[in-house]
One Martini backbone bead per residue (centre of mass of N, CA, C, O) as a GRO file, in nm:
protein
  105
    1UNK     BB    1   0.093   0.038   0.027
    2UNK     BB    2   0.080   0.335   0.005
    3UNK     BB    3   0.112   0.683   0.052
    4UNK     BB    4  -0.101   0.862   0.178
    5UNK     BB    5  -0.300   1.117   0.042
    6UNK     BB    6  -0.357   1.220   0.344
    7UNK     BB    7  -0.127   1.371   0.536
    8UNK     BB    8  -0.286   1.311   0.831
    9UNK     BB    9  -0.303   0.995   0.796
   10UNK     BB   10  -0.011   0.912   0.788
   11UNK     BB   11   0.085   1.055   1.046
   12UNK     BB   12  -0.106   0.907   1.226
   13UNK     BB   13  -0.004   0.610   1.143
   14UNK     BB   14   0.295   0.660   1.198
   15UNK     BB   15   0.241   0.759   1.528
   16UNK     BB   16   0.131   0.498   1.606
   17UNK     BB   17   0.377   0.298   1.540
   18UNK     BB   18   0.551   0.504   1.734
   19UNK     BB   19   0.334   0.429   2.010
   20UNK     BB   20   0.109   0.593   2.019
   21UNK     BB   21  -0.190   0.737   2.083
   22UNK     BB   22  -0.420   0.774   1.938
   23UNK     BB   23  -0.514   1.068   1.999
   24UNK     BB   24  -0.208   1.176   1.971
   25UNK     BB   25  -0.190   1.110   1.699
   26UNK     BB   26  -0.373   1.292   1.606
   27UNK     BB   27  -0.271   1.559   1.700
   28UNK     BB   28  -0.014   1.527   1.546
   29UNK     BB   29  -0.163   1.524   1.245
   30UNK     BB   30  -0.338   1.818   1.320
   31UNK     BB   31  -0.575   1.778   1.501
   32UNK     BB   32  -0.795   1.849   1.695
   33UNK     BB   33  -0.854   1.806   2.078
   34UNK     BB   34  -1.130   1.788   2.006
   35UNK     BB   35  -1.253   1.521   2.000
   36UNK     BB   36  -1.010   1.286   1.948
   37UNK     BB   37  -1.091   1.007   2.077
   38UNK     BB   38  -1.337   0.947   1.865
   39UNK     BB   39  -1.228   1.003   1.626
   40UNK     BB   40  -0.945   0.840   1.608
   41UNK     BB   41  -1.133   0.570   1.619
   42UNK     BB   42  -1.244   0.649   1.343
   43UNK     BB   43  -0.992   0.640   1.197
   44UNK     BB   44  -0.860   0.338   1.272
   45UNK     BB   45  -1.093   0.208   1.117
   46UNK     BB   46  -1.006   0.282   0.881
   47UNK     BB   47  -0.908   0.075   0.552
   48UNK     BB   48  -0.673   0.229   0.499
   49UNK     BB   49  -0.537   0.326   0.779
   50UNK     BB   50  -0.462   0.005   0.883
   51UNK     BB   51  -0.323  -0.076   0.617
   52UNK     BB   52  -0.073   0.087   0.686
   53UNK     BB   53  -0.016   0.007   0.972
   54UNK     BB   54   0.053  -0.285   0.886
   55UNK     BB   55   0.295  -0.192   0.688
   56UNK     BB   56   0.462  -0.055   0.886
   57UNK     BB   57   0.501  -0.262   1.105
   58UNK     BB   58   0.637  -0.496   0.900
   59UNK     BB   59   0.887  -0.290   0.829
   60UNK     BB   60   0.971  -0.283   1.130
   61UNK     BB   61   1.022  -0.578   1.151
   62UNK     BB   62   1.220  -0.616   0.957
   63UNK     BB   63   1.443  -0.425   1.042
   64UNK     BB   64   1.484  -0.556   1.283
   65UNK     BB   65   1.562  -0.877   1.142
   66UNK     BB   66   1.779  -0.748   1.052
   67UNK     BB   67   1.962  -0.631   1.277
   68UNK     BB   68   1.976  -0.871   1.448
   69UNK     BB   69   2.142  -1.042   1.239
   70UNK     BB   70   2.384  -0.853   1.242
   71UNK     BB   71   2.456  -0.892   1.525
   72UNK     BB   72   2.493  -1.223   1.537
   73UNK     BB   73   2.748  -1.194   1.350
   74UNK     BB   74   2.925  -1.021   1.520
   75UNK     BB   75   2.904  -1.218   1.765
   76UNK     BB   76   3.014  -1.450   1.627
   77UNK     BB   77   3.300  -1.346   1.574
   78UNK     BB   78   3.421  -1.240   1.811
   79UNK     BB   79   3.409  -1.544   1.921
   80UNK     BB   80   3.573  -1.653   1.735
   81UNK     BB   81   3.830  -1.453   1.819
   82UNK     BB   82   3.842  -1.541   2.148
   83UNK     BB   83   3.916  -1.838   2.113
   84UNK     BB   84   4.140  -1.844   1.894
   85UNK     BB   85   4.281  -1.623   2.155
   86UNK     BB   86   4.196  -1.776   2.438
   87UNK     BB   87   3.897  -1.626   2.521
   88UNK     BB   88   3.672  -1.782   2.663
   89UNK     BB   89   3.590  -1.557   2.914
   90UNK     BB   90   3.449  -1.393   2.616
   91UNK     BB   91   3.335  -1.656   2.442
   92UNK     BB   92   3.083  -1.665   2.657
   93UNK     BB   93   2.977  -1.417   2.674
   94UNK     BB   94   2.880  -1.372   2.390
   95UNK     BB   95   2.684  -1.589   2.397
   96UNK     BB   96   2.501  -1.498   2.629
   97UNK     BB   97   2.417  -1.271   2.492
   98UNK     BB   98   2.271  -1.411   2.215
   99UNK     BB   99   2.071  -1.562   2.383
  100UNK     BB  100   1.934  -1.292   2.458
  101UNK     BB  101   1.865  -1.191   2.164
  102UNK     BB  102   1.699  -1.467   2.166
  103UNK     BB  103   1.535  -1.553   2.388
  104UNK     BB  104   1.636  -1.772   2.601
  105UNK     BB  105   1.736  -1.559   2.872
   0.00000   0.00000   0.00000
């Protein structure tokens, strides 16, 4: 879905995405903050709004796993390296930072 073409929606659907809450979403999208949260909740309805939150949403997960996998090959190198060079404790705890950045521990 492209970027929605009234830029009032677009910005309060960006707004959404990171993290704001409805009515501030509104508000920050430049809409009267008379009756914020009754309208934000019908525009969050609206299915081409919702539908870009989605898609922005997905794109915002899918450069988390980009940035994720970038940081445990980092780590992955690092390990390897400390191993090598006979550290072996730095090269458990790279382990451990690794377990913690994939949710083991």
């Amino acid at each position: 879905m492209p970027i929605l073409s009234n830029p009032k929606h677009e910005k309060f659907a960006q707004s959404i995405v990171r993290g704001k809450s409805q009515t501030d979403a509104y508000m920050i999208a430049g809409y009267s903050p008379y009756g914020a949260s009754g309208n934000a909740s019908r525009l969050i309805a609206n299915d081409s709004i919702s539908g870009r939150i989605k898609e922005l949403q997905m794109a915002q997960l899918e450069q988390s796993q980009e940035n994720l996998c970038e940081k445990l090959l980092e780590i992955n190198n690092l390990i390897d390296r400390a191993a090598n060079n006979g550290q072996f404790n730095a090269a458990i705890k790279g382990f451990a930072i690794k377990m913690r950045l994939l949710g083991m521990i």
